[in-house]
C-alpha positions as CSV (number, residue, x, y, z in Angstrom):
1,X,-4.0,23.1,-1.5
2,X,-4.8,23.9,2.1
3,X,-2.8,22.2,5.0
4,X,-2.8,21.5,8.6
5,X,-2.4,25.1,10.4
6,X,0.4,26.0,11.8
7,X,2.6,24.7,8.7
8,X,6.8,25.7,8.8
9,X,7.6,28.6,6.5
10,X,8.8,28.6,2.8
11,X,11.9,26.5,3.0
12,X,14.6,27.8,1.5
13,X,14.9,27.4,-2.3
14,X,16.1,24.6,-4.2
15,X,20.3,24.7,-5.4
16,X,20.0,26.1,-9.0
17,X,22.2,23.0,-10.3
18,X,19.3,20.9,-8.4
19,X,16.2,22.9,-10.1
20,X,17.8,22.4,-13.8
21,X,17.2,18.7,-13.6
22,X,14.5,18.1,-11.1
23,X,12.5,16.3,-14.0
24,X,14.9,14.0,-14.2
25,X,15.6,13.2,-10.6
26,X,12.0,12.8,-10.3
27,X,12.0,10.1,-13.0
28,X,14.8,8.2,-11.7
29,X,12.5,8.2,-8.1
30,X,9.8,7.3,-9.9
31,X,11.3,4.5,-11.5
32,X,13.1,3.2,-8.0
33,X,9.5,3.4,-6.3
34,X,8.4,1.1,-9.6
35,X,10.5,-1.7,-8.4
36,X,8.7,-1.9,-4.7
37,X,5.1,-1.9,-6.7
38,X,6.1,-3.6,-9.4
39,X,7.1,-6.4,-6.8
40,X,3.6,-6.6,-4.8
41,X,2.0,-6.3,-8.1
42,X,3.3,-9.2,-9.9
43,X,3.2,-11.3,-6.7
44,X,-0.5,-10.8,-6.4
45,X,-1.5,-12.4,-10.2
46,X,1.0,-15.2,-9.6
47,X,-0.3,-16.3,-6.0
48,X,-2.3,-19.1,-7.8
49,X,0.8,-20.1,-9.6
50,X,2.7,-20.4,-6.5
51,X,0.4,-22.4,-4.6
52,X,0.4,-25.0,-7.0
53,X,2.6,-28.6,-6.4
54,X,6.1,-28.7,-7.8
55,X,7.3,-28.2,-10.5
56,X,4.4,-25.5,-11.3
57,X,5.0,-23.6,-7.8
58,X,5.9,-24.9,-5.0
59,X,2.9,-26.2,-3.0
60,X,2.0,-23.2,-0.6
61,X,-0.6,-22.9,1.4
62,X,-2.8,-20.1,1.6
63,X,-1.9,-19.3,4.7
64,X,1.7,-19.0,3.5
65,X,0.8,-17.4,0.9
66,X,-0.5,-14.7,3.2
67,X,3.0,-14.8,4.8
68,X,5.0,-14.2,1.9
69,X,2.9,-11.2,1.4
70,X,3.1,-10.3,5.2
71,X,6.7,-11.2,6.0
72,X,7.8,-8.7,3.4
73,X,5.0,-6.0,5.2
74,X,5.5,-6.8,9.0
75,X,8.9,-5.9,8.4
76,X,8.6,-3.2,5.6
77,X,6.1,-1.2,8.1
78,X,7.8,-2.1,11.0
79,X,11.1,0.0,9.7
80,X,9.8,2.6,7.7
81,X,9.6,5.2,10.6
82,X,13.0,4.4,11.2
83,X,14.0,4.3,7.8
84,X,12.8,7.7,7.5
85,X,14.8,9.1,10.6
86,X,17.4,7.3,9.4
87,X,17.6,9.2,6.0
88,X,17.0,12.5,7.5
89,X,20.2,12.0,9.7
90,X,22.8,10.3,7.2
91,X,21.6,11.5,3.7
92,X,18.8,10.5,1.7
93,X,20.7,9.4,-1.1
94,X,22.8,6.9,0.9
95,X,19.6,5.5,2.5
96,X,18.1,5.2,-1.2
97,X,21.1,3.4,-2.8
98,X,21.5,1.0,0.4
99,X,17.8,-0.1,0.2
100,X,17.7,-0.9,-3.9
101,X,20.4,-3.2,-3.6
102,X,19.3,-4.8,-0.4
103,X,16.2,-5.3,-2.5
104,X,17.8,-6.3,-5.6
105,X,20.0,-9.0,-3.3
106,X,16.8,-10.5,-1.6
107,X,14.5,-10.1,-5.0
108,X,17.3,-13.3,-6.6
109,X,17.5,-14.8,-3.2
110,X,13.7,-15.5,-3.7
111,X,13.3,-16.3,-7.3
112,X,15.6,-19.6,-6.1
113,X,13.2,-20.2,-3.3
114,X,12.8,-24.2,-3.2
115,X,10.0,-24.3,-0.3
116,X,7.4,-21.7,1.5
117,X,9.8,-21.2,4.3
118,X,12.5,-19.7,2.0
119,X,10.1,-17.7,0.1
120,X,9.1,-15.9,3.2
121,X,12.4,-15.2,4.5
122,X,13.5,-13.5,1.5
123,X,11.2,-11.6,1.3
124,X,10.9,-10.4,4.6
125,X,14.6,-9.2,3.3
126,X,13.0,-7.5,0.3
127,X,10.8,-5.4,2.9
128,X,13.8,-4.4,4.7
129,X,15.4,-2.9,1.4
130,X,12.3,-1.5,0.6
131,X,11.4,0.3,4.2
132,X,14.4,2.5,3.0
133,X,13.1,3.0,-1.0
134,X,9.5,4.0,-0.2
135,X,9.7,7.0,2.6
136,X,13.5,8.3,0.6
137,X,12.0,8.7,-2.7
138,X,9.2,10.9,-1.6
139,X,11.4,12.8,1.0
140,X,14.3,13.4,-1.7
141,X,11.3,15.1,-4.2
142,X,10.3,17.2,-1.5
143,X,13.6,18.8,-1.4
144,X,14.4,18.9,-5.2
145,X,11.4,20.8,-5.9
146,X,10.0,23.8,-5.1
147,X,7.0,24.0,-2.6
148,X,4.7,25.2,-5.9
149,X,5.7,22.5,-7.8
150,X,5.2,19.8,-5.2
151,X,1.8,19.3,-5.5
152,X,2.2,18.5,-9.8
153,X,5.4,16.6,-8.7
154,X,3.2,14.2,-6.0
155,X,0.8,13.8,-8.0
156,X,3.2,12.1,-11.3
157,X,5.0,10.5,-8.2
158,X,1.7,8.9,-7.2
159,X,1.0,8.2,-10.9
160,X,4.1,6.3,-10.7
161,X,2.1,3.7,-8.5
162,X,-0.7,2.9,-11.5
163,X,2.2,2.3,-13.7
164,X,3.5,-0.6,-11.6
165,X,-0.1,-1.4,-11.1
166,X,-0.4,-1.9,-14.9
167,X,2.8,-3.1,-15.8
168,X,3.3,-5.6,-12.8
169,X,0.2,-8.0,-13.2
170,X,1.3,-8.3,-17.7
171,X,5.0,-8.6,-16.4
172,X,3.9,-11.6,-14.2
173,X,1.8,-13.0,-16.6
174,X,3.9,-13.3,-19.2
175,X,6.7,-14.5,-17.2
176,X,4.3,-17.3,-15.9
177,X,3.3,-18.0,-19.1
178,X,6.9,-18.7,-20.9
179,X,9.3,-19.2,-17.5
180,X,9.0,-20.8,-14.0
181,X,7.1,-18.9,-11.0
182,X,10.9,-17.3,-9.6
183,X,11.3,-15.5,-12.4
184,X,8.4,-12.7,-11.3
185,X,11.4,-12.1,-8.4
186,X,14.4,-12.4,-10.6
187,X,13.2,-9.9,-13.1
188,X,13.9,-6.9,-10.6
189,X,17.4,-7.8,-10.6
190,X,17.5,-5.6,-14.1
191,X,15.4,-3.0,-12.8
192,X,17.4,-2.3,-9.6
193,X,20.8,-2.5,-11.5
194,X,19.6,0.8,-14.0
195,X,18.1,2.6,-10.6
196,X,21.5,2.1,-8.9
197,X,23.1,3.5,-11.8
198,X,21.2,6.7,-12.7
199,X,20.7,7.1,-9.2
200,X,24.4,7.3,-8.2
201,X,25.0,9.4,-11.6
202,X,21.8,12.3,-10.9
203,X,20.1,12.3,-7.4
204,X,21.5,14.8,-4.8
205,X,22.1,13.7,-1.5
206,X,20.3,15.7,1.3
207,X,19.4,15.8,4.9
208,X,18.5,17.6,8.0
209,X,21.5,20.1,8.5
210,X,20.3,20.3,12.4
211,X,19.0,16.7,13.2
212,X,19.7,17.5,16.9
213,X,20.4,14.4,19.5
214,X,19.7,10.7,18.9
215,X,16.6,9.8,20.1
216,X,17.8,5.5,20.5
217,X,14.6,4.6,22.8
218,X,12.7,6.5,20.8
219,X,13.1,4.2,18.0
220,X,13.1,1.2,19.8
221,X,9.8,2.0,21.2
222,X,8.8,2.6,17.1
223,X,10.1,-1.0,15.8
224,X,9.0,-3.3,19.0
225,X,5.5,-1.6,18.7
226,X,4.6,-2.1,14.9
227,X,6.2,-5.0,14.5
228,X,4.4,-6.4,17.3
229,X,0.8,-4.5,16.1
230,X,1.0,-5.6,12.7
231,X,2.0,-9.0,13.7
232,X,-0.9,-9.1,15.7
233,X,-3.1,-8.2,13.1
234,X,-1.5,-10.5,10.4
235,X,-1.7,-13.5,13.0
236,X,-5.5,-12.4,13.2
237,X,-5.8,-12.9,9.6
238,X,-4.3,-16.4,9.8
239,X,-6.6,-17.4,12.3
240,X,-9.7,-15.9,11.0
241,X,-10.0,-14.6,14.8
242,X,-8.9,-11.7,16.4
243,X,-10.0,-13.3,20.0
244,X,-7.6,-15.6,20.5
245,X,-4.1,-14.9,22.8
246,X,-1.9,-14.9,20.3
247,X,-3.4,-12.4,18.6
248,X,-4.3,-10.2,21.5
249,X,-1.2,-10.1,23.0
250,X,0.6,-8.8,20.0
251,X,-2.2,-6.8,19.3
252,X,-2.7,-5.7,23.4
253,X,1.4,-5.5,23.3
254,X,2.0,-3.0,19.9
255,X,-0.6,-0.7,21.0
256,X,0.5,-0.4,24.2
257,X,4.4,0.2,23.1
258,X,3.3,2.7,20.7
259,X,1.2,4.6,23.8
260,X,4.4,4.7,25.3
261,X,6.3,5.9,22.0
262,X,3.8,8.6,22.3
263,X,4.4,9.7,25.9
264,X,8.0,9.3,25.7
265,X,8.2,11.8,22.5
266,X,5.8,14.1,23.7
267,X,8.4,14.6,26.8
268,X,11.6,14.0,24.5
269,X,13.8,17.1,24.6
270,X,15.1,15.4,21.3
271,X,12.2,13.5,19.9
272,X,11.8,11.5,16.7
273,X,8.7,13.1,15.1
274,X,7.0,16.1,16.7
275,X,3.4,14.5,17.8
276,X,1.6,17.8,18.0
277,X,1.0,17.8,14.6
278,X,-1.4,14.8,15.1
279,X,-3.5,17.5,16.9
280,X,-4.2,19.2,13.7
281,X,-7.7,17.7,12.4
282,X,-6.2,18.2,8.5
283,X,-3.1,16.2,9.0
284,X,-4.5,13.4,11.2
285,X,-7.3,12.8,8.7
286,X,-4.5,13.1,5.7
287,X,-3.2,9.7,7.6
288,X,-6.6,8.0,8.6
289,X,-7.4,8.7,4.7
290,X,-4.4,6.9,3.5
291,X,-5.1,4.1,6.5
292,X,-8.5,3.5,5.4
293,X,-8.6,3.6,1.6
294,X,-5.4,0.9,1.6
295,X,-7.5,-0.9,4.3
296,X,-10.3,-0.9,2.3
297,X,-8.3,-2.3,-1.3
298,X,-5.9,-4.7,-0.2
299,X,-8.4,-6.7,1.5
300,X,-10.3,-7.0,-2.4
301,X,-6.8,-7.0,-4.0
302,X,-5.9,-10.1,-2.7
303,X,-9.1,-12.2,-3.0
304,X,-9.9,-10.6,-6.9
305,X,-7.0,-12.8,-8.2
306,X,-8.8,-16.0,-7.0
307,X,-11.8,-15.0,-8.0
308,X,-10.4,-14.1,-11.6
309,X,-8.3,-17.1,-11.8
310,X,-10.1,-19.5,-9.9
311,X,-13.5,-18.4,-10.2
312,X,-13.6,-17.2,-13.9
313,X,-10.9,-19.4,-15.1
314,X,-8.4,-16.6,-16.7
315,X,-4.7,-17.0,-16.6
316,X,-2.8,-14.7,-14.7
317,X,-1.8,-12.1,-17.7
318,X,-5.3,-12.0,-18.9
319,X,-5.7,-11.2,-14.8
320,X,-3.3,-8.5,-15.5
321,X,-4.9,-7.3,-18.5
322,X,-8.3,-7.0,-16.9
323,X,-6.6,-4.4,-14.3
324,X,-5.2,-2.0,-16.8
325,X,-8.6,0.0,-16.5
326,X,-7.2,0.6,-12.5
327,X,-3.7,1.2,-13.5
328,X,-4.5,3.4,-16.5
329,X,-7.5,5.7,-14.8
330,X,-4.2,6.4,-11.3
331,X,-1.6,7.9,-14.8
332,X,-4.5,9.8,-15.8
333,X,-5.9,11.7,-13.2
334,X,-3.0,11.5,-10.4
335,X,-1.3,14.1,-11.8
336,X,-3.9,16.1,-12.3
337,X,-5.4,15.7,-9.0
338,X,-4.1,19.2,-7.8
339,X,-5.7,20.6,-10.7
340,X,-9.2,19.8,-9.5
341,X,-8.3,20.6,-6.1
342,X,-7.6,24.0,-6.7
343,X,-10.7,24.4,-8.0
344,X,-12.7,22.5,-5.8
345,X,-10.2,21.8,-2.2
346,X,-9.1,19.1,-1.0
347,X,-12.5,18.0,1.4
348,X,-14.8,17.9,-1.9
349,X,-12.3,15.9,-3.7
350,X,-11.1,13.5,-1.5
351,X,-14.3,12.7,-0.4
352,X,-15.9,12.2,-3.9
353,X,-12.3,10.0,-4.3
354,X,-13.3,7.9,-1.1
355,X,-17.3,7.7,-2.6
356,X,-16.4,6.2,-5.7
357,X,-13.7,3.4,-4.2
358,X,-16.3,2.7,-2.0
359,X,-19.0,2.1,-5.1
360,X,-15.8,0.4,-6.8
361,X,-15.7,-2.4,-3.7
362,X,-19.2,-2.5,-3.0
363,X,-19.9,-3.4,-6.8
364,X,-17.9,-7.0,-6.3
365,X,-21.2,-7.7,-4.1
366,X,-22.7,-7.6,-7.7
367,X,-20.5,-9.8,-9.4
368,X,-21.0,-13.6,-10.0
369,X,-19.3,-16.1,-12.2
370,X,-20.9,-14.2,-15.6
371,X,-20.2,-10.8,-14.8
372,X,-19.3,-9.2,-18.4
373,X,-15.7,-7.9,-18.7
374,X,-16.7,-4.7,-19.3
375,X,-18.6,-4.4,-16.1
376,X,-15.3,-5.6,-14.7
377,X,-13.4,-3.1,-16.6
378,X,-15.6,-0.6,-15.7
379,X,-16.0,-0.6,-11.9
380,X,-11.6,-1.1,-11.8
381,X,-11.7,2.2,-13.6
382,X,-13.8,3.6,-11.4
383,X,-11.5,3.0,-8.4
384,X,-8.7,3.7,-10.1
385,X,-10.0,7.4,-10.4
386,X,-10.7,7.3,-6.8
387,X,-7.6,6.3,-5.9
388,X,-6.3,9.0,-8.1
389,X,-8.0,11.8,-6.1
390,X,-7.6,10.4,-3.1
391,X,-3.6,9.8,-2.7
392,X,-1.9,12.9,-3.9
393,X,-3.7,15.4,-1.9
394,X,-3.6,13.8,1.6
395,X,0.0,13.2,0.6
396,X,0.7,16.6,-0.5
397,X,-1.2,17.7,3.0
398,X,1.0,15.2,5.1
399,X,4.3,16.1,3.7
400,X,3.9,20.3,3.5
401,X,3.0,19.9,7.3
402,X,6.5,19.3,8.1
403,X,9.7,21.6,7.3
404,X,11.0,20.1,4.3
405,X,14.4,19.2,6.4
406,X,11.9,16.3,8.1
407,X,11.1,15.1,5.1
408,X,12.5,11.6,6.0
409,X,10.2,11.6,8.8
410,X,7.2,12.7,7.2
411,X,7.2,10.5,4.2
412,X,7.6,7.9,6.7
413,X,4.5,8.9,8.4
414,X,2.5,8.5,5.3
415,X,4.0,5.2,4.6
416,X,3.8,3.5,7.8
417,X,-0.4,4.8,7.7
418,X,-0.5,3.0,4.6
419,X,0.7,-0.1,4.7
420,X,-0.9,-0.8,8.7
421,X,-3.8,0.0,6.9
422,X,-3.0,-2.6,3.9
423,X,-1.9,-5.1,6.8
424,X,-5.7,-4.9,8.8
425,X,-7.4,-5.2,5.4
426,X,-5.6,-8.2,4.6
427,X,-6.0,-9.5,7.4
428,X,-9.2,-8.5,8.9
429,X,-11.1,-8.8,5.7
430,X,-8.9,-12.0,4.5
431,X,-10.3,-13.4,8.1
432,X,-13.8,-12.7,7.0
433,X,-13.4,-14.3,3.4
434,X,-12.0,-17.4,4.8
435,X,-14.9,-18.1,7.7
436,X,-17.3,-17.0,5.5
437,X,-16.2,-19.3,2.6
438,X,-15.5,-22.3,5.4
439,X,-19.3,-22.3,6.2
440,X,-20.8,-22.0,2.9
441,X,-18.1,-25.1,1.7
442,X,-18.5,-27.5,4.6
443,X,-21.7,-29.2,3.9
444,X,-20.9,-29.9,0.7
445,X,-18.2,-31.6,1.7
446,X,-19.5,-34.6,3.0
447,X,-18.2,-37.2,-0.4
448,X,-14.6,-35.8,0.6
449,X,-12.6,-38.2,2.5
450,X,-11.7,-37.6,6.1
451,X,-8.0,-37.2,5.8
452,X,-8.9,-34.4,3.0
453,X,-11.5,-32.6,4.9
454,X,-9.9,-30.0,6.5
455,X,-7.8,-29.1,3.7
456,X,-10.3,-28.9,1.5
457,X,-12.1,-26.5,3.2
458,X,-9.2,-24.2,3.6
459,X,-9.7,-22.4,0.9
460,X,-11.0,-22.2,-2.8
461,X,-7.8,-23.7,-4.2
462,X,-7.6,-26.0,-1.3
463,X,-10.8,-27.5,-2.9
464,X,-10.1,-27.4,-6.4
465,X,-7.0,-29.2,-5.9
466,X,-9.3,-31.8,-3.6
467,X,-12.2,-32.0,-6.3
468,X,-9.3,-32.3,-9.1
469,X,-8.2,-35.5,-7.5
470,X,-11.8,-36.3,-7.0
471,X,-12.0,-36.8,-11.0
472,X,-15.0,-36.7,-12.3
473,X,-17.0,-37.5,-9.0
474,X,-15.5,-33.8,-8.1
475,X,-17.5,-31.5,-10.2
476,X,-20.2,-31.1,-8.0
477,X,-17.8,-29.7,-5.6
478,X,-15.8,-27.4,-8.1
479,X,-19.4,-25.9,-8.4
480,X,-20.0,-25.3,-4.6
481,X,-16.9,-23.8,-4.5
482,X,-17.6,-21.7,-7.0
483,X,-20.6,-20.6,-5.4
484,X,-19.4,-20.6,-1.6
485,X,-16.2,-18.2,-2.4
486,X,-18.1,-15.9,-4.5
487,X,-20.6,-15.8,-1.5
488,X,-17.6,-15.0,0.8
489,X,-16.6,-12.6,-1.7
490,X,-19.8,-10.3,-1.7
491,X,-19.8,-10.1,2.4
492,X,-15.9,-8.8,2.1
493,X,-16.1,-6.8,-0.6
494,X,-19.6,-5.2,1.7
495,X,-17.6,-4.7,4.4
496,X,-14.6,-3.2,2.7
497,X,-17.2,-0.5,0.9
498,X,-18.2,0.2,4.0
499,X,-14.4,0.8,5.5
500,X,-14.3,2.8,2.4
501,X,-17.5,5.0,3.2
502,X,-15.7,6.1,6.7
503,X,-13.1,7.1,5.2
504,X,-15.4,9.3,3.1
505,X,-17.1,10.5,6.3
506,X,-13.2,11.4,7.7
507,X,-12.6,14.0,5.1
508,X,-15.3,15.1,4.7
509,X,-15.5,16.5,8.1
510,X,-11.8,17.1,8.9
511,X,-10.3,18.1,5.5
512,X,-10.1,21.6,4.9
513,X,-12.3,22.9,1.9
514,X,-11.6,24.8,-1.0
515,X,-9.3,28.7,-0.1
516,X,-11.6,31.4,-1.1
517,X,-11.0,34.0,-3.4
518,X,-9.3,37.5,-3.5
519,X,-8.0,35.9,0.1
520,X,-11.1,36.3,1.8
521,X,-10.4,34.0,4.8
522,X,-12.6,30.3,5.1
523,X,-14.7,30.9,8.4
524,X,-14.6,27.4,9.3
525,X,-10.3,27.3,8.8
526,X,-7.8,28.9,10.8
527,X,-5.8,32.0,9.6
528,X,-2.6,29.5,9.7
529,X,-4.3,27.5,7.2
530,X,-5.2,29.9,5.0
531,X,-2.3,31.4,4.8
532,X,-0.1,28.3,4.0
533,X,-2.7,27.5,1.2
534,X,-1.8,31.1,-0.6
535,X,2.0,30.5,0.0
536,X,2.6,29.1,-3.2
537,X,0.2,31.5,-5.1
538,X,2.3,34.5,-3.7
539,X,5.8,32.3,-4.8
540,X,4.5,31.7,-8.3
């Protein structure tokens, strides 16, 4: 696969001892990145279950809701640079272990959770054990395989991720179904005790043997500035505004910090990431890719479970059942994504990857309250197999841009891209949802009593639990909501097509295309590139 010119050199090779059970190590990563999806995934089906009254859940709101799932990404993205850094410098390994069981540790904190507030706390801890899982895990399988076998390896790495997919929502489910909402958080607890274990036992520790000076401002400058952007734009969300001051400043604030990260690293005699490889067109639009498609899903991920649930009445594990066809179409073609790009480069497939998401998202404009199942089967499928050509080879072309001693840093790069980009979706295209849905609801809100009003038009749940109440007198309103949120539904899921169809438009112009044959060099690619692409041809 081609990459950003002016890639390092081979490394040098892997430790024999290493090589004989890479498989292995890969697997035990694999199953340590499982715990992080696995989490986000389960949370996601049970986020009806948890917003009902005690005993069932315990009454949040959805704009809490929003914060459980943000608290744990405001401070997930916020560390993961440094996380990165951090594992280059002391060892991978140690960073990897220390992250599990801060996870584990905040994972039972939370399943004992007795109010909103708590809820969110721990898991803003579970984000700051997993800021130190996500960007290891990829950087430790950069150095245990060889640069040929990296591309196979990302892409069963990546396949890793439709696993939790499928296995996270049927978990969650059936936990829901026989044992009280905590338990989606206390099952971890078994998961991270076996990765600590055949972690410790087979992983080999690594790091940057010449990590140079501390760069402490550096860092600093990394933290304050996405904490403070993706607070901004999680705040925005909350609001349904982005124009009000406490968004902008946060949002005015980050952006300006991270100008100054920038400036500060370019002059750095010691800096923390080497910013000239953001003026290579292939690596920045490797990023932007990952930025956009995760903008694009996470924004329909979290509404789809309302509209399943609340809309279409399912519990949550028939939810989870009805996203297998996403999960299973990622363990499918994600590891066989370098396959078709060696036939056809990276710029045809990614964008053909971006062009079916967006037809995956823009198809929820189509749905209403009698969509068939296998239309809904279908069109998850479909993304799923976009997602699948999308990830591994911007991944592959972010992480073979950078000497595989950096690998810390890179992964952490792709990671940070990914989840600011899940953070706007959310956000931005959670904001549009809720106005959307707010206007369509409010005039039939007029039986409602006053005290009730506002809640009720909160959100969908918000009504349901009004027009429950309501008794009988409330089934008009049970079918306006119906009708408003799956309104609000087609202009988001519009808009996140449309995120989805810039992203195409990205690769498509700033990817590089397939190597040519018999090394004839690619007139529109510099020698550099070319010549990294044929690297592992000439080492197999």
């Amino acid at each position: 696969m081609s990459i950003p010119s002016g890639a390092p050199a081979a490394a040098p090779r892997v430790p024999e001892a290493v090589h004989r059970r890479r498989w292995a190590i890969l697997g035990v990563l694999m199953f340590s990145l499982l715990i992080v999806v696995l989490d986000n995934s389960i949370l996601n089906v049970a986020v009806k279950t948890i917003a009902s009254p005690a005993p069932t859940g315990i009454g949040a709101t959805q704009s809490e809701l929003e914060w459980a799932i943000n608290s744990y990404t405001l401070v997930f993205a916020g560390l993961l640079f440094t996380a990165g850094l951090l594992g280059d410098r002391i060892g991978r390994k140690k960073v990897l272990l220390a992250g599990i069981l801060v996870f584990g540790i905040g994972s039972a904190l939370a399943a004992l959770s007795t109010s909103p507030g708590e809820l969110i706390t721990w898991r803003a801890l579970m984000g700051f054990g997993a800021a130190f899982v996500m960007p290891a895990t990829l950087a430790v399988l950069m150095n245990v395989f060889e640069r040929d076998e990296q591309p196979k390896a990302i892409g069963i790495w990546a396949g890793s991720v439709g696993l939790g997919i499928a296995i996270g929502p049927i978990t969650g489910g059936l936990l829901l179904e026989h044992f009280w909402w905590g338990s989606i958080f206390l099952v971890n607890v078994p998961v991270v005790v076996i990765a600590l274990v055949a972690m410790a036992i087979l992983v080999p520790d690594s790091r940057d043997p010449d990590p140079g000076r501390v760069d402490p401002f550096g860092v600093v400058l990394s933290i304050v500035g996405l904490v403070l952007l993706v607070y901004g734009i999680i705040r925005g969300g909350e609001l349904a505004s982005f124009t009000d001051l406490t968004v902008l400043a946060p949002l005015i604030g980050g952006l300006l910090v991270l100008a100054g990260f920038v400036w500060h690293e370019k002059r750095s005699t010691h800096p923390s990431i080497d910013i000239s490889y953001f003026r290579k067109p292939a690596f920045s639009a490797a990023v932007a890719a990952i930025a956009l498609v995760f903008f694009a899903l996470m924004g329909v991920t979290f509404f789809s479970a309302f509209y399943l649930q609340s809309v279409r009445g399912y519990t949550a594990l028939e939810s989870g059942l009805l996203i297998l066809p996403l999960a299973a179409a990622q363990m499918i073609f994600a590891p066989r994504a370098r396959l078709v790009v060696d036939r056809f480069g990276a710029k045809a497939v990614c964008t053909v990857g971006m062009l079916l998401v967006a037809a995956g998202l823009a198809a929820f404009a189509l749905f209403d309250a009698d969509t068939p199942l296998w239309v809904l089967c279908l069109v998850f499928f479909v993304q799923g197999t976009g997602m699948a050509h999308i990830m591994p080879p911007v991944t592959v072309a972010v992480m073979q841009a950078l000497p595989r001693e950096r690998a810390g840093s890179g992964s952490a790069i792709n990671n940070t891209f990914r989840q600011v980009g899940g953070a706007l979706g959310i956000a931005v295209l959670g904001s549009v949802l809720s106005t959307v849905y707010r206007g369509d609801i409010e005039g039939h809100l007029d039986g409602v009593p006053a005290a009730a009003r506002d809640v009720a038009g909160e959100s969908i749940e918000a009504t349901l639990g009004v027009a429950e109440k309501l008794g009988p007198a409330g089934k008009p309103l049970v079918a306006a909501a119906n009708d408003a949120f799956i309104g609000a539904m087609h202009v988001t899921a519009l808009g996140s097509a449309a995120v989805a169809l810039i992203g195409a438009a990205v690769v498509a112009a700033f990817l590089p295309g397939r190597a040519p044959a018999q090394g004839k060099p690619d007139p529109g690619e510099p020698a550099g590139v070319q010549q990294a692409a044929e690297e592992p041809a000439r080492q197999s």
